[in-house]
VEXDREN-927724 format. One record per residue: x, y, z of N, C-alpha, C in turn. Coordinates in steps of 0.05 Angstrom, whole numbers, padded with zeros to 5 digits, always signed. Layout:
# VEXDREN-927724
XYZXYZXYZ ...
END
This chain:
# VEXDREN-927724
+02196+00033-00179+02173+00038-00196+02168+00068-00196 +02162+00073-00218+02160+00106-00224+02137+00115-00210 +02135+00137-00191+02109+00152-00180+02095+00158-00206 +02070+00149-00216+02044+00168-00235+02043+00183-00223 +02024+00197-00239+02007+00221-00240+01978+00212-00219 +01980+00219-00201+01955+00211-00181+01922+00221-00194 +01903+00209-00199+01887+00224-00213+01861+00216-00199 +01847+00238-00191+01826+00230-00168+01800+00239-00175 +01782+00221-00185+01752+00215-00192+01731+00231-00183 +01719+00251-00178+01706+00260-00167+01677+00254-00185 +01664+00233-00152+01629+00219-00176+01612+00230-00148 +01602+00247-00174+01581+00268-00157+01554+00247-00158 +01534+00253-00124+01514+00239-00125+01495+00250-00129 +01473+00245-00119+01448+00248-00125+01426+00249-00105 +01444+00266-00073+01432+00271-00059+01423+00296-00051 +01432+00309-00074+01428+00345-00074+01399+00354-00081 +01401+00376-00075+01368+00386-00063+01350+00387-00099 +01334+00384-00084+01311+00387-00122+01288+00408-00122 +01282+00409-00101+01269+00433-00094+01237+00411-00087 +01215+00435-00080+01192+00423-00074+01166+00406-00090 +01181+00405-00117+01164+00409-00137+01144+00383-00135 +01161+00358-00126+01130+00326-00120+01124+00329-00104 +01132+00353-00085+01107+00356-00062+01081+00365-00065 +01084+00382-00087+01060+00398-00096+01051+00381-00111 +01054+00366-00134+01039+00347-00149+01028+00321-00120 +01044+00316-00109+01028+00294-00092+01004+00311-00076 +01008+00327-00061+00987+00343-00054+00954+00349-00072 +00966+00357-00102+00946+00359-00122+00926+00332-00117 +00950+00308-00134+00943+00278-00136+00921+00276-00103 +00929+00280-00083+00918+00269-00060+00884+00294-00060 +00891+00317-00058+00869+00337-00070+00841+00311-00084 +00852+00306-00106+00831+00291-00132+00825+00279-00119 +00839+00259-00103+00832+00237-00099+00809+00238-00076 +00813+00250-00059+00798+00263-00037+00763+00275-00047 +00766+00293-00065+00754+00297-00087+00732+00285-00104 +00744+00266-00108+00728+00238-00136+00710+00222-00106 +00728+00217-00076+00712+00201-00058+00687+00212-00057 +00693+00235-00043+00660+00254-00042+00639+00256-00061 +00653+00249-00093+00625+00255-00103+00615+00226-00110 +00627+00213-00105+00612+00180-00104+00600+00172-00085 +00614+00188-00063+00589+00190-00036+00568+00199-00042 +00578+00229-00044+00548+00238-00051+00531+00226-00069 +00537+00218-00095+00518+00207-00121+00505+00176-00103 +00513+00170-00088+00499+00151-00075+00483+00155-00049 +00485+00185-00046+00467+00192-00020+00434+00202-00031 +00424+00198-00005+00390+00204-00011+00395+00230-00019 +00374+00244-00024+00364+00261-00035+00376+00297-00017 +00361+00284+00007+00366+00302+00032+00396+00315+00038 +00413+00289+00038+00439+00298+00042+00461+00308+00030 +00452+00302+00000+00452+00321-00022+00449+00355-00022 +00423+00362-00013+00414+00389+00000+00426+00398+00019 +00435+00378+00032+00445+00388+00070+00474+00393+00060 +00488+00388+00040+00513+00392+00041+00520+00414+00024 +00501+00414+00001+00497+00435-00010+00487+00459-00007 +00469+00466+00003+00457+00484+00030+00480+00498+00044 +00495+00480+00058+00520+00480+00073+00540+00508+00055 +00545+00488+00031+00570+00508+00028+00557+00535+00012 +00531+00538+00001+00525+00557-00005+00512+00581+00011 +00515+00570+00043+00512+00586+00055+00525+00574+00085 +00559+00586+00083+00559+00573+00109+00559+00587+00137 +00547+00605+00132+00535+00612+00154+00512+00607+00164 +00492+00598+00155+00474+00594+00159+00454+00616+00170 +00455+00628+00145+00434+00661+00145+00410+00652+00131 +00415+00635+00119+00390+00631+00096+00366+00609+00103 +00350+00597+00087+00332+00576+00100+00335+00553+00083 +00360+00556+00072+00367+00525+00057+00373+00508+00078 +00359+00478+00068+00366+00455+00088+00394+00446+00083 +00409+00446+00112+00434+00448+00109+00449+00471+00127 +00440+00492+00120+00446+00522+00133+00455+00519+00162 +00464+00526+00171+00478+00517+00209+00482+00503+00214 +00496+00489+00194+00503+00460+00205+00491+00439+00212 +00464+00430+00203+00443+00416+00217+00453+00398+00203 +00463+00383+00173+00473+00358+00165+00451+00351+00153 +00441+00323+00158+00430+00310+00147+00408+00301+00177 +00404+00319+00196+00393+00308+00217+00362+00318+00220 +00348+00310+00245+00314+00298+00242+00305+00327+00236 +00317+00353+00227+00302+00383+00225+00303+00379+00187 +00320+00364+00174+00314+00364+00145+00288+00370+00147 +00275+00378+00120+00246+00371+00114+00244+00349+00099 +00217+00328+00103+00216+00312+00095+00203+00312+00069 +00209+00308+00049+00203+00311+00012+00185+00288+00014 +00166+00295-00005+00143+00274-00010+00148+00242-00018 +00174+00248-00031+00177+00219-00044+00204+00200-00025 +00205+00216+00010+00213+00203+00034+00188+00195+00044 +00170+00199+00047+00151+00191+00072+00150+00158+00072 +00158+00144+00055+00161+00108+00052+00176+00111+00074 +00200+00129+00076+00217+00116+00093+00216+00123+00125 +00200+00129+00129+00178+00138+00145+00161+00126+00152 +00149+00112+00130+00130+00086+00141+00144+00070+00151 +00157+00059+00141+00176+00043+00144+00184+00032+00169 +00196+00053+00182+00206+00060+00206+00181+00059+00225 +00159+00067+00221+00143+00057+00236+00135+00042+00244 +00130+00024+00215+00121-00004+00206+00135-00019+00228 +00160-00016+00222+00181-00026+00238+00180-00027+00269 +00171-00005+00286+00163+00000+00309+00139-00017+00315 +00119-00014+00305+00099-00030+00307+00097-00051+00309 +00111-00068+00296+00119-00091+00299+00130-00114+00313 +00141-00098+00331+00157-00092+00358+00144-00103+00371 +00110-00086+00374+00101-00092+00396+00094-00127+00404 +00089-00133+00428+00077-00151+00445+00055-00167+00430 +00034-00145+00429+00002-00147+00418+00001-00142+00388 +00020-00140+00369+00015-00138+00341+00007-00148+00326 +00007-00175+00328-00013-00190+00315-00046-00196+00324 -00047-00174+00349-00077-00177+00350-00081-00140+00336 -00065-00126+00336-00071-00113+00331-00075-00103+00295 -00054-00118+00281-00042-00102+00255-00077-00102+00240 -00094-00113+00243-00114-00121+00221-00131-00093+00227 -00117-00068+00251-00128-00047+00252-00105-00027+00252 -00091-00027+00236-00072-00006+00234-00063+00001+00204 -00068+00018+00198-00065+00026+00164-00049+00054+00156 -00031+00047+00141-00008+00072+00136-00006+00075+00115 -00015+00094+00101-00020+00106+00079-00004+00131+00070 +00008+00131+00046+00016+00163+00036-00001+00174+00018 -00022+00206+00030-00026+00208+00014-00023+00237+00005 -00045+00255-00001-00033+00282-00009-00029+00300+00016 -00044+00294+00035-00036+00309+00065+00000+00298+00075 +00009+00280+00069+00020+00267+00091+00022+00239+00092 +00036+00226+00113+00034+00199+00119+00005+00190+00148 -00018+00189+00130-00043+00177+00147-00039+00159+00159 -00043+00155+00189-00039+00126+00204-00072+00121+00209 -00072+00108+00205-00113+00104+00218-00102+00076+00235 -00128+00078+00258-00119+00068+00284-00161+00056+00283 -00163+00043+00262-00193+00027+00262-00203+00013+00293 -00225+00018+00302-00237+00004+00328-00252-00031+00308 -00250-00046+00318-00262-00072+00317-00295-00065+00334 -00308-00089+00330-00336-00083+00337-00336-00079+00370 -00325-00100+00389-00322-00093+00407-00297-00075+00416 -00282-00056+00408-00265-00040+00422-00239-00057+00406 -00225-00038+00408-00192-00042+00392-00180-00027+00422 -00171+00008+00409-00156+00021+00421-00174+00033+00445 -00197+00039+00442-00209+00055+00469-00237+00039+00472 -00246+00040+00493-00263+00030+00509-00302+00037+00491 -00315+00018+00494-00331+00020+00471-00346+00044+00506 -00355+00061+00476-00366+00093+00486-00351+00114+00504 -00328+00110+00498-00315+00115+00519-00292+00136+00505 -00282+00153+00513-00258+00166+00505-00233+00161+00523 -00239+00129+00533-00208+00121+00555-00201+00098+00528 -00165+00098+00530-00159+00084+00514-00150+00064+00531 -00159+00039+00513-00148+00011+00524-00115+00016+00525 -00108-00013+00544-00077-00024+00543-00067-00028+00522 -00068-00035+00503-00066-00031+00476-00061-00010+00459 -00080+00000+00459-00092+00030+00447-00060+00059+00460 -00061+00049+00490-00029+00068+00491-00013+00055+00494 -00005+00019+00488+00022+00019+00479+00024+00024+00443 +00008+00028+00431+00003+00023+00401+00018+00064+00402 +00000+00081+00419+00001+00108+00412+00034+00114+00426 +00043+00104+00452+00064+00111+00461+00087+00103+00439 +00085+00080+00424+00106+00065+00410+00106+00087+00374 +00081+00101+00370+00089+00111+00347+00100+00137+00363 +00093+00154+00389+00098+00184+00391+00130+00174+00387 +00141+00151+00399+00173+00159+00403+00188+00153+00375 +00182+00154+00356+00178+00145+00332+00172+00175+00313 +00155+00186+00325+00146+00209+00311+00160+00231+00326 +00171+00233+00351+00180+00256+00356+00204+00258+00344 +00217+00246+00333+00242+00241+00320+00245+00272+00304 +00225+00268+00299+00218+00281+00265+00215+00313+00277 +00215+00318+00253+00202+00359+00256+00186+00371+00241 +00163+00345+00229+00142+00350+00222+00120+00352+00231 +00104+00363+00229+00072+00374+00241+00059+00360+00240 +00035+00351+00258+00021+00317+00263+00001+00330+00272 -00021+00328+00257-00044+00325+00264-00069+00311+00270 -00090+00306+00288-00094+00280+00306-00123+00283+00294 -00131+00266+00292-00171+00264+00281-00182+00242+00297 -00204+00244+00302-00219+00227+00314-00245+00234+00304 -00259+00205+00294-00285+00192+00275-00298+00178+00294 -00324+00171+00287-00344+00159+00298-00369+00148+00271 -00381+00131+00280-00393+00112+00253-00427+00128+00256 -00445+00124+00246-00463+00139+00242-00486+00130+00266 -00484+00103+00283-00505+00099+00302-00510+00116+00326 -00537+00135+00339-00541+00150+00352-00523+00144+00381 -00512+00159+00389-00489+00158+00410-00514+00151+00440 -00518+00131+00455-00524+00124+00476-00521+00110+00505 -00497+00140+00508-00490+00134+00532-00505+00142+00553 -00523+00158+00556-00536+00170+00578-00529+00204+00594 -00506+00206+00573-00501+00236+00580-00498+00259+00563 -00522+00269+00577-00549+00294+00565-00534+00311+00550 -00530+00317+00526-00515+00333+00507-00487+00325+00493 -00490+00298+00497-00463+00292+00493-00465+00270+00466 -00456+00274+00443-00451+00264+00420-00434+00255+00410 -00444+00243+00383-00413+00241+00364-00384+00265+00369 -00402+00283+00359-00372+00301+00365-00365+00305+00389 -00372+00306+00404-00361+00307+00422-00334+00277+00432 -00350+00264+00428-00333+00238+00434-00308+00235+00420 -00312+00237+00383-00294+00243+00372-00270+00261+00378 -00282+00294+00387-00260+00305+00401-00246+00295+00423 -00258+00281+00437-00252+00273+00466-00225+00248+00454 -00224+00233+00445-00212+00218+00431-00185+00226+00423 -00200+00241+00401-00166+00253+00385-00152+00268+00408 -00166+00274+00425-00144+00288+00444-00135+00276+00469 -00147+00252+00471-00131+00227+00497-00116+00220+00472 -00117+00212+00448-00091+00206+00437-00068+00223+00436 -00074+00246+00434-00052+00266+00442-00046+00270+00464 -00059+00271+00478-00035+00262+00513-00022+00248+00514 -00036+00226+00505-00012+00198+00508+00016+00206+00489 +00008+00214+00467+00032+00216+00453+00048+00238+00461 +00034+00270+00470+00056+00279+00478+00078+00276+00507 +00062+00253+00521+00072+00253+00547+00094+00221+00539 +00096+00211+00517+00107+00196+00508+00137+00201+00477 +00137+00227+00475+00160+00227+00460+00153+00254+00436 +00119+00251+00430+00113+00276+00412+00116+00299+00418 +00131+00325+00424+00132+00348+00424+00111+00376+00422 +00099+00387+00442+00067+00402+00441+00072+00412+00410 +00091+00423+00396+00108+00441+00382+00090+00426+00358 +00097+00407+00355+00091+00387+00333+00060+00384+00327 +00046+00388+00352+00016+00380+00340+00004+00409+00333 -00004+00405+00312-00018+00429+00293-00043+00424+00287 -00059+00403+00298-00093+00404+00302-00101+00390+00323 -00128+00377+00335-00133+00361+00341-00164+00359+00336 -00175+00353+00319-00205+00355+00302-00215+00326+00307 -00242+00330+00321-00268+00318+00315-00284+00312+00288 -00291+00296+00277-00307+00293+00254-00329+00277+00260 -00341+00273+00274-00365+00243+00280-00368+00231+00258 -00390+00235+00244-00387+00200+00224-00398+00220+00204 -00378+00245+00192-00379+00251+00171-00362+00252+00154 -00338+00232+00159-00316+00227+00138-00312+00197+00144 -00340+00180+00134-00332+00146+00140-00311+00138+00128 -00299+00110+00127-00281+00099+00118-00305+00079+00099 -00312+00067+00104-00330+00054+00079-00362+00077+00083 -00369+00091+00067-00395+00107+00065-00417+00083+00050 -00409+00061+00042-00438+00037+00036-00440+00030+00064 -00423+00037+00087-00435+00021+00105-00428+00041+00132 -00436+00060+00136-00430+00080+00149-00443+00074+00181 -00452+00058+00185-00449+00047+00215-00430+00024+00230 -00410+00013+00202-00387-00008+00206-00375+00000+00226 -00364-00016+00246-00352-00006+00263-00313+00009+00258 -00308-00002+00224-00290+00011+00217-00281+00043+00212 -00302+00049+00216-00318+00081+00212-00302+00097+00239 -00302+00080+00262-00291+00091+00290-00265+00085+00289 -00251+00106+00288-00219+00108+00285-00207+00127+00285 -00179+00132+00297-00165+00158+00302-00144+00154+00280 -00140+00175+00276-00128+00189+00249-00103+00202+00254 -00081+00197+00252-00047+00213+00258-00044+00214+00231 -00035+00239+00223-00020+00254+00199-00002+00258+00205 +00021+00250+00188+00042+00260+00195+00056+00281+00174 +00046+00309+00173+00046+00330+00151+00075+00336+00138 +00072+00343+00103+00089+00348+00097+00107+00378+00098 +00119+00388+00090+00142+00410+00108+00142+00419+00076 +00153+00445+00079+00172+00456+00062+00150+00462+00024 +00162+00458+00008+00146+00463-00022+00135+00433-00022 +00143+00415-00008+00116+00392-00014+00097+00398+00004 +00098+00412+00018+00057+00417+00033+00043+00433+00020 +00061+00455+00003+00041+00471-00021+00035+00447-00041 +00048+00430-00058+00047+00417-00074+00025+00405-00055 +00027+00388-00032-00004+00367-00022-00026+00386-00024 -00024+00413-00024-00049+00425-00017-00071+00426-00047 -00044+00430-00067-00054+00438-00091-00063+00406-00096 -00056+00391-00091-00063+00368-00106-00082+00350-00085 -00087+00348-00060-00117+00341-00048-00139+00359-00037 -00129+00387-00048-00151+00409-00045-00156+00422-00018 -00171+00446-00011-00177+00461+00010-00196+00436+00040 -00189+00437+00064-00210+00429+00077-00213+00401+00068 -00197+00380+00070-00214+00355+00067-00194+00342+00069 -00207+00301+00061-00188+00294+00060-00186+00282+00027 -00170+00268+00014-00165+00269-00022-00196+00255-00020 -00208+00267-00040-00233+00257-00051-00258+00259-00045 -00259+00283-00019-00279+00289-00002-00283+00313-00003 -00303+00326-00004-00312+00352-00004-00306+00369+00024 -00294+00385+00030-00306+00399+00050-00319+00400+00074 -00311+00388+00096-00333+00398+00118-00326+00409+00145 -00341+00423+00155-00334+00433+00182-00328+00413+00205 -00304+00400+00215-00302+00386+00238-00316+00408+00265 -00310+00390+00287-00308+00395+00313-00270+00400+00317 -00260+00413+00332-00233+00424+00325-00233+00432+00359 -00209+00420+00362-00199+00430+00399-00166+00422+00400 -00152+00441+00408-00133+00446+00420-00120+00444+00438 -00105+00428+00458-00107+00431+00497-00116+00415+00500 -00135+00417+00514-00149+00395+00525-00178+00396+00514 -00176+00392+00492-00203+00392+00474-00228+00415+00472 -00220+00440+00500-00244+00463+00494-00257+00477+00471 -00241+00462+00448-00255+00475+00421-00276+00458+00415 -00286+00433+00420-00308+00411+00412-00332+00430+00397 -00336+00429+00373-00369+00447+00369-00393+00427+00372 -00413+00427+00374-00431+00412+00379-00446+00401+00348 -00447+00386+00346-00463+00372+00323-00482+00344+00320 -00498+00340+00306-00520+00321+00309-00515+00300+00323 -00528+00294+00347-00518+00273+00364-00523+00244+00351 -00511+00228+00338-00500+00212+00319-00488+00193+00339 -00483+00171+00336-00455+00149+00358-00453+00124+00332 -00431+00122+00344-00423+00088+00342-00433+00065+00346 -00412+00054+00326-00428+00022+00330-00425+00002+00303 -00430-00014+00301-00426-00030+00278-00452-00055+00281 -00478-00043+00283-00505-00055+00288-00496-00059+00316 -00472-00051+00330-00476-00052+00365-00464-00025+00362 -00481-00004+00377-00475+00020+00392-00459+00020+00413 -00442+00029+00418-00423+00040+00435-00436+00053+00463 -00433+00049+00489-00445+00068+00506-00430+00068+00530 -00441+00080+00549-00423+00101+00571-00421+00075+00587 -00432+00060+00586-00434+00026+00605-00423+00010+00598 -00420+00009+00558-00397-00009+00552-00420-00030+00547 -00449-00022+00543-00467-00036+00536-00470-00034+00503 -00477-00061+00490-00488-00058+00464-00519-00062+00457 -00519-00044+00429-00557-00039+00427-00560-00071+00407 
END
């Protein structure tokens, strides 16, 4: 058989180099994708964390006083915007609830938003709720009710300020100079012990004011015993406390004129003295725990 011509195929493959070029488009592709996650996050985040992230990158150093700035996130130094404080109730609501004694208590606990803040009123019943009738000691009650909101409220890094009321019946406990306001102060500021020795922060309280029975809760009936009640604000921060100011006015509370409390700090040494006035709801309050 005759030798051919040997003839040899050379089949080139297709394992030779291509360079980097779908590394960079996959990179891009993974970029977007990464991308599109975050802003569906975000478009579904509150309000706050919105700010905190934005804040963030427009200043990441945190030189400025945007919420967000040093890295704080979305955590309890945000300020809280007016149209959060629900969620705030909420959370309290929630705490409260908790307790043991809540259902003897809830028919005196009221949480309100209004242009100050989130209002807690802490109503006395005819014989005694939270403190002792004439008395500025708070019942068993009265500091699990105050211990269960401080740990609750210290969370926060808003400003709380404490009031204590009294109903319009002449105060007759038997001790010589001692009145409505006074008691009132005496009050708002055992509720602030309890709370700051329970979770509230001194930092945080920014009043602690007396009013005796010149900011009732019902004024047709200004010796009700609903009249005696301590008052926690829990103040707004940032451009909504100018906005509360402009919109429930100087000195008061929404719908009330003006008036000079009794006002103490510490341990209450600011008390001013005013018309000796007391409690009561057709029963007066007194230093014995006797009713008139």
């Amino acid at each position: 058989m005759p030798n051919g011509p040997i003839i040899i195929k050379k089949v080139s493959g297709h394992g030779g180099h291509h360079g980097g070029a779908w590394k960079v488009a996959y990179a891009d592709f993974v970029t977007a994708m990464m991308a599109l996650f975050i802003v569906l996050w975000l478009l579904n985040s509150s309000k706050q964390v919105q700010e905190a992230v934005g804040g963030y990158f427009k200043d990441p150093s945190g030189n400025s006083k945007m919420v967000g700035s040093a890295m704080q996130g979305s955590g309890h130094n945000l300020d809280l915007r007016k149209e959060d404080m629900k969620h705030i109730k909420e959370a309290l609501e929630k705490q409260v609830k908790s307790l043991p004694d809540f259902e003897k208590m809830k028919k005196h606990i009221e949480m309100t938003i209004t242009a100050e803040g989130l209002r807690i009123e802490l109503t006395e019943g005819e014989k005694g709720t939270f403190f002792e009738l004439g008395s500025a000691v708070p019942s068993p009650s009265g500091t699990e009710l105050l211990v269960a909101l401080a740990e609750e409220v210290g969370k926060l890094s808003n400003q709380v300020s404490v009031e204590g009321h009294t109903d319009s019946i002449p105060y007759s406990g038997g001790l010589s100079g001692y009145s409505n306001w006074e008691l009132s102060v005496d009050r708002a500021n055992a509720a602030r012990r309890i709370m700051q020795t329970s979770g509230l922060r001194p930092e945080q309280v920014s009043q602690v004011r007396g009013f005796a029975d010149q900011r009732p809760r019902s004024k047709e009936k200004p010796d009700d015993a609903s009249n005696r009640r301590i008052s926690l604000i829990v103040q707004y921060q940032g451009n909504a406390s100018e906005d509360a100011a402009e919109e429930g006015g100087k000195g008061g509370a929404p719908g009330e004129p003006a008036k000079a409390p009794a006002e103490g700090k510490g341990d209450g040494s600011g008390k001013s003295a005013g018309p000796g006035k007391s409690e009561g709801n057709g029963k007066s309050e007194t230093g014995s725990k006797g009713e008139n």
